[in-house]
N, C-alpha and C positions, 0 to 999 in steps of 0.2 A: 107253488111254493111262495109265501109271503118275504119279506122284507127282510124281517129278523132272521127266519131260516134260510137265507143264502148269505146273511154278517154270519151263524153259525155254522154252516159250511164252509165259509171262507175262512174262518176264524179257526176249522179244523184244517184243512189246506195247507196253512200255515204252521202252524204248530205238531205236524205230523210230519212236515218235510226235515230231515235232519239238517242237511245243508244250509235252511235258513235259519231254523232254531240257531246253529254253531254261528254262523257271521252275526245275526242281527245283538244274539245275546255275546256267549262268547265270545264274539271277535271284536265288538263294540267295548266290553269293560274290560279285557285283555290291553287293547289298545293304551284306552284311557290310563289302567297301571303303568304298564311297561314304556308307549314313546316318549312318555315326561321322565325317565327314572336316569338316563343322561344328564338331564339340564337339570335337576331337582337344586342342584345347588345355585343354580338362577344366573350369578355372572362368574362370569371365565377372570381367575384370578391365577397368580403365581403361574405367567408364562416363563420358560424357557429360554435365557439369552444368550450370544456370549458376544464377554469383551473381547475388543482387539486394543492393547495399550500400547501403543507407543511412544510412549512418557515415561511411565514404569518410576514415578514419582511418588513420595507421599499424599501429595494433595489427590493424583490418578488414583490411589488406590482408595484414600479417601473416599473421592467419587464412585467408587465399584462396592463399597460397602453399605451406602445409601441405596444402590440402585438396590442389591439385594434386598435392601431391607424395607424396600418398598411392596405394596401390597399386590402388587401387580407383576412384579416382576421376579423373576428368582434366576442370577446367576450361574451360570450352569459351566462354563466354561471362563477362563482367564488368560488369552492365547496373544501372542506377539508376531504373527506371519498371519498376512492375509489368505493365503491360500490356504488356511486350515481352519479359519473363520469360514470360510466359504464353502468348504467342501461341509462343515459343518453344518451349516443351513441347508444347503443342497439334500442331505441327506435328513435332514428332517430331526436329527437330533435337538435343534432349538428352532427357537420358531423367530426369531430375531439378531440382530447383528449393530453392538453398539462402536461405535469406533472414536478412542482419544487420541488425536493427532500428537505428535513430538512437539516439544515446547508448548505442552498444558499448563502446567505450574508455572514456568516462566511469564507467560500470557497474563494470567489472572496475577502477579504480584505487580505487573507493572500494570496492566489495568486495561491490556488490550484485549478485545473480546476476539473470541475464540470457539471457533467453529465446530460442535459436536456432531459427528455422521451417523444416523442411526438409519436399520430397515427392518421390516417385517414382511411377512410371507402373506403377501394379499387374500392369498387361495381359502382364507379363514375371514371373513370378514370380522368376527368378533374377537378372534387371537389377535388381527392386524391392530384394530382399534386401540385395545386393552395393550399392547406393547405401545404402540405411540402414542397413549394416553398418559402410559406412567412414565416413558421417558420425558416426556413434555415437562408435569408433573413436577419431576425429578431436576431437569437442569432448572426449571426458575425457582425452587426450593435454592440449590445450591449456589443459584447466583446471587440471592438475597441474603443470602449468607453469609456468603465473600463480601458482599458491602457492610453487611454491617459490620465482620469482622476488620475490615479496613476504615472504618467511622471510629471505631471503639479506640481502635492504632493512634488513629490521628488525633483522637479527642474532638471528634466534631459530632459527637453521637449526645443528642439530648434525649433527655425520658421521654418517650410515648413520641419519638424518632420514628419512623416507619417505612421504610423502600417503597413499599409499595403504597400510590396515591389512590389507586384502583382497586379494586376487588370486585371481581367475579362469581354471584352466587348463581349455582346450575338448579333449575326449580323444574326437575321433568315433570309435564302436565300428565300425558298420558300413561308414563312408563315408568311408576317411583320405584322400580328396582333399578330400572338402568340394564336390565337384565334380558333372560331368553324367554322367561315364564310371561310376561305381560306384553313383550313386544311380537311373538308367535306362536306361543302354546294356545292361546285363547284362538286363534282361528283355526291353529288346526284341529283340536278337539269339537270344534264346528263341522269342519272338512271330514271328519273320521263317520259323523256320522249320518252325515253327507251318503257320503259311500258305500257303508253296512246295509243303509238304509235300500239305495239302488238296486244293491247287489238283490236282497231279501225279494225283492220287487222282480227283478229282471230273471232272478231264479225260478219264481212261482209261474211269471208266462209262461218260459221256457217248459217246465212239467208241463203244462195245459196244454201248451201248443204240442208236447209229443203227444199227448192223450188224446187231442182232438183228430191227429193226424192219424193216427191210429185209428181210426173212427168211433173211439170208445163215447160212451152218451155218459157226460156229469154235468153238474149243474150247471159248471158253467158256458157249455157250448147249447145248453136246454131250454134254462130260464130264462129273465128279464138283460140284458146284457147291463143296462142301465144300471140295474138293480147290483148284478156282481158288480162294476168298477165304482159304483161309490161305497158297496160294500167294504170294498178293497182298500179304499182310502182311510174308511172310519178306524179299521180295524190294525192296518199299517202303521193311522194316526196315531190309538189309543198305546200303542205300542212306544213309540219314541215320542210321546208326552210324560212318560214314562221316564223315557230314558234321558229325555232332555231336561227333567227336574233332578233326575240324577246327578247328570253331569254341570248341571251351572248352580244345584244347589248344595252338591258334595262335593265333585273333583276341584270345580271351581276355587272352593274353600282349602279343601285339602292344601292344592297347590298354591295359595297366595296372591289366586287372580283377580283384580280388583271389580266390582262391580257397580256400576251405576244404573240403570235398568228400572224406569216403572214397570211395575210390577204385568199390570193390567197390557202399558206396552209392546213389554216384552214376550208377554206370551198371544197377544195379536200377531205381531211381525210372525210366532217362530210355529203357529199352526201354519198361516199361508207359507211359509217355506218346508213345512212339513208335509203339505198338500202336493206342492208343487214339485217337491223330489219323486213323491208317488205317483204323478201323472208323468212324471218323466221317466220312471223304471219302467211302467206300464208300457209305455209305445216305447221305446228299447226293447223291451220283450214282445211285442209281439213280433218283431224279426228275427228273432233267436231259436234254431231248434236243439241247441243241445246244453246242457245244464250246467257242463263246466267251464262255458265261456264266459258267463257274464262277472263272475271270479278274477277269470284270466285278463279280459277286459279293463275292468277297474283297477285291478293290482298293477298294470302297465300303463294306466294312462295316470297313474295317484300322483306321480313325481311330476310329471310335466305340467299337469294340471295346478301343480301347488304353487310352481315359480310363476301360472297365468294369473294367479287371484288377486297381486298386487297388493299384497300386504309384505312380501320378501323382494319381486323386482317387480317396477314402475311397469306396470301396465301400455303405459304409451310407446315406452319402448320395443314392446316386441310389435311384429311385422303388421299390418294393416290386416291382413288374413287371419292370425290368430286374435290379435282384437275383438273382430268380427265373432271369431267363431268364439271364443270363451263366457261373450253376449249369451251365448243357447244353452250355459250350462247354469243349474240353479244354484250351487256352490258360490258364485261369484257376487251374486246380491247379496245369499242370505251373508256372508261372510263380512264385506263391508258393511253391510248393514246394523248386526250385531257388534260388531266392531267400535262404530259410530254410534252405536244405541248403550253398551254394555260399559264398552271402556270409555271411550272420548267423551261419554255424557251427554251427548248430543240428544236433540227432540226430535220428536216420531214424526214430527213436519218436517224436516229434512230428510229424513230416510223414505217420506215418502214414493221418488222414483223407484227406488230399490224394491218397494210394496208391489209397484205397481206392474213391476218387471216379472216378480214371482207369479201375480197374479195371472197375465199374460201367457207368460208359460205353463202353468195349469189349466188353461183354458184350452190351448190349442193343443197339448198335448194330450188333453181328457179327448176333446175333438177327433183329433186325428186317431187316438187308439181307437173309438168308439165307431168309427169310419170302416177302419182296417179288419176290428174282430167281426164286424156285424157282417162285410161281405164274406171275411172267412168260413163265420157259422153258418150264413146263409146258404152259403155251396155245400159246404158241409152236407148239410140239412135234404137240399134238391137231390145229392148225389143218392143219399140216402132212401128218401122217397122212391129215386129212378127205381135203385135196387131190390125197393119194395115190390113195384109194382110189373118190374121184370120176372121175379119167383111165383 
């Protein structure tokens, strides 16, 4: 059998098995629809608060109709007993708790500053944010207000007068929404296909490996073993070359997600990471004999896996062992990598480690699978022979 007729064979393997057809096609642009269609509207506005006033003044309420009318914030409550502020947060009805001490108004007409208490429910990182962003926001709005309302009083307020001597302009380099769509949808749409990708791979051994165990004779326990696993890669590749112009050249867009990316080096970096996922389903399958695990597999390790890639929590911080181990998974390059190449703008000279890591891992995993099936087919083979030459 030549070259081309075991990519055709392979190429029919694939495409005859339903289970990969469903993940690699459907469950890859399922994905891509549906995890973004939460965060589609990018930043988490009009949180949930409630007051606790104990002023119960005009200027306090004053204060609670700004905060509403802030873009971040929406009022939800107007309460005068702590304990019903709290059970209120507790129960998740608001995601924050702003509190005006007794003698507000007092405070600010005589000029003494005055202590605002505000919380948010940390369990949300971007609810947390967004509540003590706009209360921040909010009280130096209003205290610049109070001055100049008190400048104007006194007549000490000249034209083009100004509180403030400072001004703070916020210039996100990486992330010009500020939002969920640029700061994590661009890895994990990496990460998805990451994983389809595996799964498509780690299904096909699994078939072969029942078939081989079986002692059934196909091509691939027959012919060139060489010949099937780079078969496997071209045909795996041509596939999510495919899908990854799809997605960095539709969804990408769709969604908002910004790109910087030579052209030439983006699609360098995203074959050897395309490679490298396929050499690493490959030897994952060949340990596997049953077909519904490597599914079960990825779907239980998807979440843990995502908080290791260091694009959501710091890397250094988790334990020296997972460190270690999240090193051996190709998700983790290709992802900074991309990252650093796509969004931050950065040059293919710096991501070069990242290259170099993928590469590595395709090597020894081509390696090691190519190790593992040759003595497999080999025995195979002898056993086969024996049986022969016993009848």
């Amino acid at each position: 059998m030549t070259f081309l007729e075991v990519v055709i064979k392979e190429f029919r393997a694939i495409f005859s098995n339903v289970t990969i057809v469903f993940v690699v096609f459907v469950g890859s642009l399922l994905y891509a629809f549906l995890y973004p269609t939460p965060y589609y509207a990018d930043i988490v506005r009009k949180q949930k608060i409630v007051v606790l006033d104990l002023d119960d003044t005009l200027l306090s309420r004053d204060f609670i109709f700004l905060a509403n009318a802030s873009q971040n914030l929406q009022v939800s409550y107007v309460v005068n007993s702590p304990k019903i502020a709290k059970d209120l947060l507790e129960r998740n009805e608001v995601y924050g708790q702003l509190n005006i001490p007794k003698g507000f108004e007092r405070n600010i007409h005589k000029g003494v500053p005055t202590t605002l208490l505000y919380r948010a429910n940390a369990s949300y990182f971007l609810i947390y944010g967004t509540i003590i962003e706009g209360l921040n926001e909010l009280g130096n709005y209003f205290s610049n207000n109070v001055k100049l309302q008190a400048k104007a009083t006194l007549g000490e307020m000249n034209i083009g007068d100004n509180t403030s001597l400072v001004r703070f302009d916020s210039i996100p380099l990486f992330n010009p929404s500020i939002g969920y769509i640029n700061y994590a949808l661009a890895a994990i749409l990496v990460f998805i296909l990451h994983q389809t990708l595996i799964i498509g791979v780690m299904v096909l051994g699994a078939t072969q490996n029942i078939e081989d165990k079986n002692k059934e004779r196909h091509y691939f326990n027959t012919e060139s073993l060489f010949y099937v696993l780079i078969a496997r890669i071209i045909v795996f590749g041509a596939i999510y070359i495919v899908l990854f112009a799809l997605y960095f050249g539709v969804f990408f867009k769709i969604y908002g997600i910004h790109t910087t990316a030579n052209p030439f080096e983006f699609w360098f970096f995203a074959i050897m990471f395309i490679i490298a996922c396929v050499a690493f389903g490959i030897l994952l399958g060949t340990f596997i004999f049953n077909t519904a695990l490597p599914t079960q597999i990825i779907l239980m390790s998807s979440l843990p896996l995502v908080f290791m890639m260091g694009f959501i929590y710091p890397t250094m911080l988790l334990p020296d062992i997972l460190q270690w181990f999240v090193k051996l998974i190709p998700a983790y390059y290709g992802i900074n990598g991309f990252i650093r190449l796509n969004q931050m703008g950065d040059s293919f000279h710096n991501i070069m480690s990242d290259f170099y890591a993928l590469f590595t891992i395709f090597v020894v995993c081509f390696t090691l699978s190519y190790i593992r099936l040759k003595r497999r087919y080999k025995n195979a083979t002898l056993f086969a022979k024996s049986n022969a030459s016993n009848m």
